[in-house]
Structures are given as C-alpha cells and as structure tokens.
N, C-alpha and C positions, 0 to 999 in steps of 0.2 A: 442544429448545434452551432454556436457563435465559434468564432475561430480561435478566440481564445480557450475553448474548452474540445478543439481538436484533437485526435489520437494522436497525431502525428508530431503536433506541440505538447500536449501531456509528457510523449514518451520520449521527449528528450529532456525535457523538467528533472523527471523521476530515474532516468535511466541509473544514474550513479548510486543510485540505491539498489540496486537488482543485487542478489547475493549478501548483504548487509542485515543484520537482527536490528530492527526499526521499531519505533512507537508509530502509529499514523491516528490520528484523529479521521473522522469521517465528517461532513456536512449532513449527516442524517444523525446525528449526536453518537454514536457509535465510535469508541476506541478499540482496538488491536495491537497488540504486541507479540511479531514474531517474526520469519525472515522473507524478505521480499523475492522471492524466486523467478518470478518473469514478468512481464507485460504483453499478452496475448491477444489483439485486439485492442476492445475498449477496456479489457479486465485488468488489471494486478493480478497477481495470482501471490499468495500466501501462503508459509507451512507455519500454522499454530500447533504445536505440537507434533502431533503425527495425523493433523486434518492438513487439507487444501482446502482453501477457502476465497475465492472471487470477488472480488470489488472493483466497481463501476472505475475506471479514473477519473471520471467528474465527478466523483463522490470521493477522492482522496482531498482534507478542508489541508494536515501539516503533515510533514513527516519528522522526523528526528530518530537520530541513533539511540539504540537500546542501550543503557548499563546489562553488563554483562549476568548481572543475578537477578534480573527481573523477571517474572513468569510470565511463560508467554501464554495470550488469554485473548477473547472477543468479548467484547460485552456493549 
C-alpha cells in the first residue's frame, strides 16, 4: 500500500466526516448516500438506512455533504 493510500493518512482526510449524511462516490464506480458513522481500520463504516455497510478507504474516489431529502441508497 503506497502512503498516500495509508489508514492512517486516509483517516485524517475523512475524519470531519464521521457523523455527517454524505454522498461518497467509490473508485470501483459504486455511489452511496447515507451517514458516515466510523472509520474502523481500513473500513468506513456506513448506515444506509437501517443496513451497515463497509468500504475499503482506498476505495472512497469523493465525498460530499448530503441535501437533507436525498434517499439514502448504495448502488
């Protein structure tokens, strides 16, 4: 893993997002929209709904804040 795609540098990137309803694009063409609840490792951890849901942090491509009436969704 190159150091630019460190946990350790990830998870200071991403941290100001923890707790926030976020859009995230993925690098594997994969979007998500729902709330960014931790960083556990290499993972994100997500609540779409009433799912938990895992993603790589070298798989997080953007993130961005949600409008408040968008459904939240993986696809």
């Amino acid at each position: 893993m190159q150091s630019s795609q460190n946990p350790r540098n990830l998870r200071e990137k991403y941290q100001s997002w923890i707790g926030k309803r976020v859009t995230v694009g993925l690098t594997t063409f994969h979007y998500l929209c729902g709330t960014w609840k931790a960083i556990d490792g290499y993972d994100a951890v997500f609540t779409i709904g009433s799912v938990e849901k895992r993603i790589r942090l070298d798989e997080v491509d953007n993130v961005a804040e949600a409008p408040g009436a968008q459904a939240e969704y993986f696809k």
